[in-house]
C-alpha positions in Angstrom: 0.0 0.0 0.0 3.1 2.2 1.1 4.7 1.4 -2.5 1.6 2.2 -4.3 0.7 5.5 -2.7 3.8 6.3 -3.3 4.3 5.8 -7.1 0.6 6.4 -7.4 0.9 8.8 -10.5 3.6 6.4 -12.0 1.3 3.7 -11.7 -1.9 5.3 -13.4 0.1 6.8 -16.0 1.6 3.3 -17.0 -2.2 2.0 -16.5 -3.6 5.2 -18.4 -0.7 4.3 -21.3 -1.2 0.7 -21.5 -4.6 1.6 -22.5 -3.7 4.2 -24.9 -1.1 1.7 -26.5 -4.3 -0.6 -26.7 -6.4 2.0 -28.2 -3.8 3.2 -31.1 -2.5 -0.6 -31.5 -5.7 -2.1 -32.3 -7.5 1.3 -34.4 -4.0 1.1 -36.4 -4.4 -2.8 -37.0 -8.5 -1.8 -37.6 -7.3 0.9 -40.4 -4.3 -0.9 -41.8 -5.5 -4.3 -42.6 -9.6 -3.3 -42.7 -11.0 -0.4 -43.4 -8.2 1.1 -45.2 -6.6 -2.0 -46.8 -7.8 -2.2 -50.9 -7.9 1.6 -50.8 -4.7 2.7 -50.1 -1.4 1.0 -50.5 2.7 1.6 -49.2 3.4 4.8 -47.6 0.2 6.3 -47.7 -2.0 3.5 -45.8 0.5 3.5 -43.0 0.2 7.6 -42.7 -3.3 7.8 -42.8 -3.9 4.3 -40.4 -1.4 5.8 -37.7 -3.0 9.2 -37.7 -6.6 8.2 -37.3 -5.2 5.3 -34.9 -3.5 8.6 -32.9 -6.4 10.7 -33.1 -8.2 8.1 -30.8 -6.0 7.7 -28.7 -5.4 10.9 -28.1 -9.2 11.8 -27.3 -8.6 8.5 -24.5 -5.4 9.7 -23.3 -6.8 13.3 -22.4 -9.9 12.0 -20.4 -8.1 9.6 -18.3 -4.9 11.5 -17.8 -7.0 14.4 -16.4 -9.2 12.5 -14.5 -6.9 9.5 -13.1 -3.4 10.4 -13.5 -3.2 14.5 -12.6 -6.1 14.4 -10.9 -7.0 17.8 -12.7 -10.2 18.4 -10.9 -11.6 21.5 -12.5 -14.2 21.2 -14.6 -14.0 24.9 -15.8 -14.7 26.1 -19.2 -11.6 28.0 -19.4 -9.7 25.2 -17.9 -10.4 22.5 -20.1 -10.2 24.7 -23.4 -6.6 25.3 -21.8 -5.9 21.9 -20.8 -7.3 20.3 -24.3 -5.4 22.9 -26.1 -1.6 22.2 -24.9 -2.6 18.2 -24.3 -3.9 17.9 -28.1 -0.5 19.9 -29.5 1.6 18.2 -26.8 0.0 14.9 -28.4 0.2 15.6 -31.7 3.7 16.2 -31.7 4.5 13.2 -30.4 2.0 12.0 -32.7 3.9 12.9 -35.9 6.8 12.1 -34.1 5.3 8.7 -33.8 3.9 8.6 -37.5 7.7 10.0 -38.5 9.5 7.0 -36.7 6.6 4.1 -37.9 6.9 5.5 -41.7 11.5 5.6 -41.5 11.3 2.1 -40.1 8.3 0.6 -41.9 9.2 1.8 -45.5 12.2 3.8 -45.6 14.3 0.9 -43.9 12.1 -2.1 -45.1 10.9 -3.3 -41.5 8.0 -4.1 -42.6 7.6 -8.1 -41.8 8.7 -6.1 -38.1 5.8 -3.6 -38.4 3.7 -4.7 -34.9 7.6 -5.0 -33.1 8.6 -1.8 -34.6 5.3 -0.2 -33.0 5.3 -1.8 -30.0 9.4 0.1 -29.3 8.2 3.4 -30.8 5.2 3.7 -28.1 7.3 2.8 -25.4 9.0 5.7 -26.6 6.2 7.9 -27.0 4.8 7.0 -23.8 7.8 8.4 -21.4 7.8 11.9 -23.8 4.1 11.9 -23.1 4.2 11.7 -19.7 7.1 14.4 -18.7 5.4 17.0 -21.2 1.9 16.1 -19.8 3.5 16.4 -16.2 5.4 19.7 -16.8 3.5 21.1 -19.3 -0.2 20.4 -19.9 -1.2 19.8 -16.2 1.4 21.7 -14.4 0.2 22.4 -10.8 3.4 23.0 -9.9 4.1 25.6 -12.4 1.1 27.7 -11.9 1.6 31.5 -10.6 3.1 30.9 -7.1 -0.1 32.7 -5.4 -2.2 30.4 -7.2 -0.2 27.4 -6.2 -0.7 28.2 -2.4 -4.4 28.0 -3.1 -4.6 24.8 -4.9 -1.9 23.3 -2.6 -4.6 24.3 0.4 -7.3 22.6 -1.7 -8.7 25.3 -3.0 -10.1 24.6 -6.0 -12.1 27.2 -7.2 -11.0 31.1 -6.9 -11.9 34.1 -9.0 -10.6 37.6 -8.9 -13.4 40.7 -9.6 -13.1 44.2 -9.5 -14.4 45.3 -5.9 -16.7 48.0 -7.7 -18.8 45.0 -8.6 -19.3 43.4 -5.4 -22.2 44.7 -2.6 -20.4 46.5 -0.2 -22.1 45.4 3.6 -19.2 46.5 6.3 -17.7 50.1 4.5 -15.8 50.6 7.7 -13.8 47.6 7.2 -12.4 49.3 4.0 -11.5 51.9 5.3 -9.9 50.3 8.4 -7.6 48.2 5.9 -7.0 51.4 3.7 -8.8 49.6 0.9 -10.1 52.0 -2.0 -12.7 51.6 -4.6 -10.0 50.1 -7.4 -9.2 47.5 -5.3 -9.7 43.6 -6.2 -11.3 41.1 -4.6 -10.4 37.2 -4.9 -13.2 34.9 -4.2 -12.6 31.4 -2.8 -14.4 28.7 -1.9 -13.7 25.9 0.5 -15.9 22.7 0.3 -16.3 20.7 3.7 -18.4 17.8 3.3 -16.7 14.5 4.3 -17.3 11.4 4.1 -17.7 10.5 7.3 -22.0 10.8 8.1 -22.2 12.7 11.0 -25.4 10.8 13.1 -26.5 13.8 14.5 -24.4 16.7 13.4 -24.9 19.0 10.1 -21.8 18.7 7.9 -19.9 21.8 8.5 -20.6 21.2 12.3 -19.0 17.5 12.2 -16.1 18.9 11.3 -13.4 21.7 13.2 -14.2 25.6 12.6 -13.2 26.9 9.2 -11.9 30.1 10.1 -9.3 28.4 11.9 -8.4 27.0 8.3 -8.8 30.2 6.9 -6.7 31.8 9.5 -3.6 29.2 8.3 -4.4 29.8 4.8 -4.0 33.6 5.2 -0.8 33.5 6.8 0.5 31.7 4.0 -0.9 34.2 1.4 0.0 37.6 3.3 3.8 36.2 4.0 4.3 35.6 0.0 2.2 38.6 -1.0 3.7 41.0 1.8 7.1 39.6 0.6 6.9 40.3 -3.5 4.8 43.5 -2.8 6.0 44.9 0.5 3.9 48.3 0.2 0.4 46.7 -0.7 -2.9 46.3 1.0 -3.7 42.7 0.8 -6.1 41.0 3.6 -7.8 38.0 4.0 -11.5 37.8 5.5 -14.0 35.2 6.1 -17.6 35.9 7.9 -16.8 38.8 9.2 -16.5 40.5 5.8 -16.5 44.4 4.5 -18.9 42.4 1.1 -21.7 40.2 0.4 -19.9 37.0 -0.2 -22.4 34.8 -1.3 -23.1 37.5 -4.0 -19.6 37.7 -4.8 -19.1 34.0 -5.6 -22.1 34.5 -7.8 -21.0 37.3 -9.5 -17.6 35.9 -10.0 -19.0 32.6 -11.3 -18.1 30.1 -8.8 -22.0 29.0 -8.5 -25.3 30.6 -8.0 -28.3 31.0 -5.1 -30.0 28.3 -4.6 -34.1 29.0 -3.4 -32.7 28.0 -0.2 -30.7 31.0 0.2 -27.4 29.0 -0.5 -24.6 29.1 -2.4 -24.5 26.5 -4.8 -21.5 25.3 -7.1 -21.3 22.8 -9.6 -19.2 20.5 -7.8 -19.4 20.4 -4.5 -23.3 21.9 -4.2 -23.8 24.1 -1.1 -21.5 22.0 1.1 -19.0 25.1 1.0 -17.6 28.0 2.9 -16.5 31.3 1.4 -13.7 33.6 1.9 -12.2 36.6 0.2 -8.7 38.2 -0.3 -9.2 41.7 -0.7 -6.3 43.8 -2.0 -4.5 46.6 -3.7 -2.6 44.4 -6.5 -4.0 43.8 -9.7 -5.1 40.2 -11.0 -2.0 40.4 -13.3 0.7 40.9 -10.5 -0.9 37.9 -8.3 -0.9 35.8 -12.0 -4.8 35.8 -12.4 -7.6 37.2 -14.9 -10.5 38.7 -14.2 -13.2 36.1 -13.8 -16.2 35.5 -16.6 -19.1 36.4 -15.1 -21.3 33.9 -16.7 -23.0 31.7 -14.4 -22.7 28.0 -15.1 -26.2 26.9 -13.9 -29.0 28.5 -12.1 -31.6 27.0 -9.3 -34.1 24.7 -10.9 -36.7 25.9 -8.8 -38.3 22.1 -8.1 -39.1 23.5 -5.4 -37.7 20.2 -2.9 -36.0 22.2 -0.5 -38.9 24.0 0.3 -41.6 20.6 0.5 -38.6 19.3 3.1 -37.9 22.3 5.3 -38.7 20.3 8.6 -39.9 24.7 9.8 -41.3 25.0 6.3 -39.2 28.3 6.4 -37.9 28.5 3.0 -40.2 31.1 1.1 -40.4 33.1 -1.7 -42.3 36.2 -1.9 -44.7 36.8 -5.7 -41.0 38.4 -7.4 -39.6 35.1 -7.0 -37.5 37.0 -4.3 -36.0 34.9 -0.8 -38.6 35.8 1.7 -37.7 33.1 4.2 -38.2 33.1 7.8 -34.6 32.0 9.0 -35.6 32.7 13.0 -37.7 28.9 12.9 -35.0 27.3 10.6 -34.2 24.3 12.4 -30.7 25.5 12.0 -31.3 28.5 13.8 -33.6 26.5 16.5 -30.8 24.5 17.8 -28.6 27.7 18.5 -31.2 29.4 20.6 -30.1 29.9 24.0 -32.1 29.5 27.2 -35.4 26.6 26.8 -36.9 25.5 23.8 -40.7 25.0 23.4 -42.1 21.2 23.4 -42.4 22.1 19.5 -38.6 22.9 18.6 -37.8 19.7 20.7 -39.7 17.6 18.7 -37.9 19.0 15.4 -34.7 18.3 17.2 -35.9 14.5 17.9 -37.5 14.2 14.5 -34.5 15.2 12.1 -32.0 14.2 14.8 -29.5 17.2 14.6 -28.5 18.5 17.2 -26.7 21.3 15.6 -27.7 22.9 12.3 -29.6 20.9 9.4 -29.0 19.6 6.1 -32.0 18.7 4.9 -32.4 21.3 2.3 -29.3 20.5 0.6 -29.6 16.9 0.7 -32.7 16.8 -1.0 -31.3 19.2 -3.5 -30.6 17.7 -7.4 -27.3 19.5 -7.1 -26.2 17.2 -4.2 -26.7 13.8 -6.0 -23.6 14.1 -7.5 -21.3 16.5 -5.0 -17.8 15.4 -4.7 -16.5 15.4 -1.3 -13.7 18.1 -0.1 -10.4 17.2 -0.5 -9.1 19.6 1.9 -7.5 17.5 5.1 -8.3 19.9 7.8 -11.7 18.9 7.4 -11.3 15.3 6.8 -9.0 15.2 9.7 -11.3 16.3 12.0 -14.5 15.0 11.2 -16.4 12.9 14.2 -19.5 10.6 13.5 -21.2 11.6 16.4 -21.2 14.2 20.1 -23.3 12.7 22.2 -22.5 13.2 26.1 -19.5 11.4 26.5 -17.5 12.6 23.7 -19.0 16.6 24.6 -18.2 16.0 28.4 -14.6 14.2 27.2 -13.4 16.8 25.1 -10.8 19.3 26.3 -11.4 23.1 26.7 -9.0 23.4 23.5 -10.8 20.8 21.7 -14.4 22.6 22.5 -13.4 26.0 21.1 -12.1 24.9 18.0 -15.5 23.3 17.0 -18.4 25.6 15.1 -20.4 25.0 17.8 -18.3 26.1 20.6 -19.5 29.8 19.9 -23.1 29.9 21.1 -21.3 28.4 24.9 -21.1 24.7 26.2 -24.4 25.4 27.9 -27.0 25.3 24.3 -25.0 22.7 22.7 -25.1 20.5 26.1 -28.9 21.5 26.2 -29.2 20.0 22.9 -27.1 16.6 23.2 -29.2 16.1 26.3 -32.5 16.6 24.3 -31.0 13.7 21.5 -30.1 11.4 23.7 -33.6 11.4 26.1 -34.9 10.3 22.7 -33.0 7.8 21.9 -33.1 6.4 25.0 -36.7 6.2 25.3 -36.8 4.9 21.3 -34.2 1.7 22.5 -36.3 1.1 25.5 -39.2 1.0 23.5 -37.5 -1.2 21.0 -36.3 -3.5 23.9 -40.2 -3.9 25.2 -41.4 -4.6 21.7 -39.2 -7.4 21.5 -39.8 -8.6 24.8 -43.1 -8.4 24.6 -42.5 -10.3 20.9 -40.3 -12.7 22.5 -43.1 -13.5 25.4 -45.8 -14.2 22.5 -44.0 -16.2 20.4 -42.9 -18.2 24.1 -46.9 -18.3 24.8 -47.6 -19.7 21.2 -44.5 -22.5 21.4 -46.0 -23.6 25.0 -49.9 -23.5 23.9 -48.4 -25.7 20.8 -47.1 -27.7 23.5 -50.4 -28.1 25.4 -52.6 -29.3 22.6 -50.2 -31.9 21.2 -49.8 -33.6 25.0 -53.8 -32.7 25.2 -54.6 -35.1 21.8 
C-alpha cells in the first residue's frame, strides 16, 4: 500500500498508457488491414492508419490522464479549453513524431515483416515523452503563478478575482480600516467541507473543526508571499466577518449561483462550502490571475424540494420570486437558541435528529446527487460521526473551542445533546419492550403448541 501511494501517478500513468497503446494498437491494426486496406497501398496506408489510430488515442489519453493520473479536478470552461489545447499539441507532436519513426522504419528501412515489433518500441517511446510534457506542461500544478499554487496546494479549487466596484459592499468601515479603496480587487474562494464521514447527529460543517481556523492558516501563507513580493500593498484576507456580500460575490464571479434556499451553490461540491475573500490593492496580473467570466454555469431549478422538506417549512419566496424566508424557525437556527426550547422545537430536534444545524435542504437538493466530497485535510481530519455526552463531556477546553459549535457556549450545545439522547433512550427502551413483549408471545404460542399436542 506504502509502495503504491507512493508511485501512485507512475502507476496510473503506465495504466492510463497501457490503455492508450491498446487503443492506437488495435485502431491502427483496424485501419491498416480493414477499413483502409484495398484503398490505399505503401506509404500512404500506413500515414493515414497511424494518424486516425493517434487521433483516438489521443481523445482516450486526455480524459483519463486528467481524471486518473493528474487528478485535474476542474471542470472549468476556461480550464479544459486550456488543458485540451496544450494536451492535443503536446499529443500531436508526439503524434507525428510517432507517424515520422513508424513511416522511416516501416518503408524507408524495409521493416515491414517487423511492423507490430517496430510499434510496440516506438510507443514505449512515446509514452515516457508523453508523460514528462503532460506532467510539466499540460497539467502543471506545480508551475502555476506561485499565489495560485498556495491555493490549490490548500485545496482550493475554485477562486476568481473581480473588481471590488462590482461586489455589494455590507461593512464600508472595514475598507477603510484596511485602507482599501474603490480600485481594489477582490479574490473569491471557496472551501468545500463535506466528508465522508456521516455525522449521526451533526450537520456537515458542524462535524467537522471551525473553518476560520483554516482560513486563518491559509491567510498567513498568502499575506507572507504577497507582503514579501509587494512589500507596500494592502492585501487582507477575511472570512464571515467581511466588509462584502460573499455569497453575491461568488455569484457574480461565477463560482456558482443562489440556490431557493438561500445557499450558495456550485457545480461540484453543491452548497457544502464556505467562502472567503482576499481583498487587495494588487492587480489580478501581479498575483498571476484574470479577471473572472461572469457567466454563471447553472441557475436553481426551482423544483421547489428544498422548500416541501424544510422540517420549519421556512424556505419562502415572496410573488417576485425573491428569498422571503423566515430564518428565526429554521431548524438550523432553533438548535442555537439559547435558554429553553418550546415542546415544539424539541420535537424538530428529535424528529430530524441534529443537534446542531440541518442539512435537509441540501440533501434533497438535485445538485447534491452528485457532490464530490472536499479534499481539503483539515476537514477530513477532524471530522467525528457523532457528540453525544461522553464525547461533549470528554473533550478538552481546547478541543471545544475549535468546534463551530463552541461559539453559542457549552451550555445550548449540552442542552441540545441532552434533548438527542432522552430520545434515543426512550426509542431503544421501547424497541427493547417490543421485542420482549414479541419474544413473550412467540414463548406463549410455542407452550400453547405444546399443550394441545400432550392434550390429543
Amino acid at each position: 500500500m506504502r509502495f503504491f501511494k507512493k508511485y501512485k501517478k507512475l502507476i496510473a500513468f503506465a495504466v492510463c498508457g497501457v490503455s492508450t497503446f491498446l487503443v492506437s494498437f488495435v485502431s491502427y491494426w483496424l485501419f491498416s488491414t480493414v477499413i483502409f486496406s484495398g484503398i490505399l497501398n505503401g506509404g500512404i496506408l500506413t500515414i493515414a492508419s497511424n494518424t486516425v489510430a493517434e487521433i483516438l488515442a489521443i481523445t482516450f489519453a486526455f480524459i483519463t490522464n486528467k481524471l486518473f493520473v493528474f487528478e485535474s479536478k476542474s471542470f472549468r470552461f476556461l480550464v479544459l479549453i486550456s488543458e485540451a489545447g496544450s494536451f492535443a499539441l503536446a499529443r500531436a507532436g508526439t503524434s507525428l513524431l510517432n507517424t515520422g519513426l513508424m513511416w522511416l522504419f516501416v518503408d524507408i528501412l524495409s521493416l515491414k515483416e517487423y511492423e507490430l515489433l517496430v510499434k510496440v518500441l516506438v510507443n514505449a517511446i512515446i509514452v515516457v515523452l508523453n508523460f514528462v510534457l503532460s506532467e510539466f506542461l499540460v497539467f502543471r500544478k506545480k508551475h502555476v503563478h506561485h499565489f495560485a499554487r498556495i491555493l490549490l496546494n490548500e485545496g482550493v479549487e475554485y477562486y476568481a478575482c473581480i473588481p471590488l466596484s462590482k461586489c455589494k459592499i455590507t461593512k464600508p468601515y472595514l475598507l477603510f480600516k484596511n485602507g482599501f479603496d474603490k480600485d481594489a480587487n477582490v479574490i473569491v474562494m471557496l472551501f468545500p467541507y463535506r466528508t465522508k464521514t456521516k455525522a449521526e447527529n451533526l450537520t456537515a460543517y458542524a462535524s467537522v473543526k471551525d473553518y476560520h481556523a483554516y482560513v486563518e492558516g491559509l491567510s498567513r501563507k498568502l499575506e507572507e508571499y504577497v507582503l514579501r513580493k509587494y512589500p507596500t500593498a494592502q492585501f487582507k484576507v477575511f472570512s464571515d466577518h467581511s466588509p462584502i456580500d460573499e455569497v453575491h460575490a461568488a455569484c457574480v464571479s461565477g463560482l456558482g449561483f443562489m440556490g431557493d434556499n438561500g445557499l450558495l451553490i456550485n457545480e461540484k461540491y453543491s452548497s457544502f462550502v464556505f467562502v472567503g475573500e482576499c481583498i487587495t490593492s494588487l492587480t489580478p496580473k501581479q498575483l498571476g490571475l484574470v479577471y473572472a467570466d461572469e457567466e454563471e454555469w447553472r441557475t436553481c431549478l426551482h423544483c421547489g424540494k428544498c422548500k416541501e422538506s424544510c422540517p420549519s417549512s421556512c424556505i419562502q419566496t415572496d410573488e417576485d420570486g425573491k428569498d422571503a424566508s423566515n430564518k428565526r424557525i429554521c431548524l438550523s437556527a432553533i438548535t442555537q437558541k439559547k435558554g429553553e426550547l418550546s415542546e415544539e422545537e424539541k420535537e424538530l430536534i428529535i424528529k430530524y435528529g441534529s443537534i446542531w444545524g440541518c442539512d435537509v435542504c441540501q440533501n434533497v437538493c438535485p445538485y447534491t446527487k452528485n457532490a464530490k466530497y472536499t479534499p481539503i485535510k483539515f476537514f477530513i481530519d477532524s471530522a467525528i460521526d457523532v457528540l453525544d455526552n461522553k464525547t461533549l463531556t470528554g473533550m478538552s477546553s481546547e478541543e471545544f473551542n475549535s468546534r463551530p459549535f463552541a461559539w453559542r457556549g457549552y451550555e445550548t450545545i449540552s442542552r441540545n445533546v441532552q434533548i438527542w439522547e432522552e430520545a434515543r433512550a426512550k426509542k431503544q427502551a421501547g424497541q427493547a419492550s417490543e421485542a420482549e413483549t414479541g419474544t413473550q408471545s412467540e414463548q406463549a404460542e410455542v407452550q400453547n403448541t405444546t399443550e394441545a399436542s400432550e392434550n390429543e
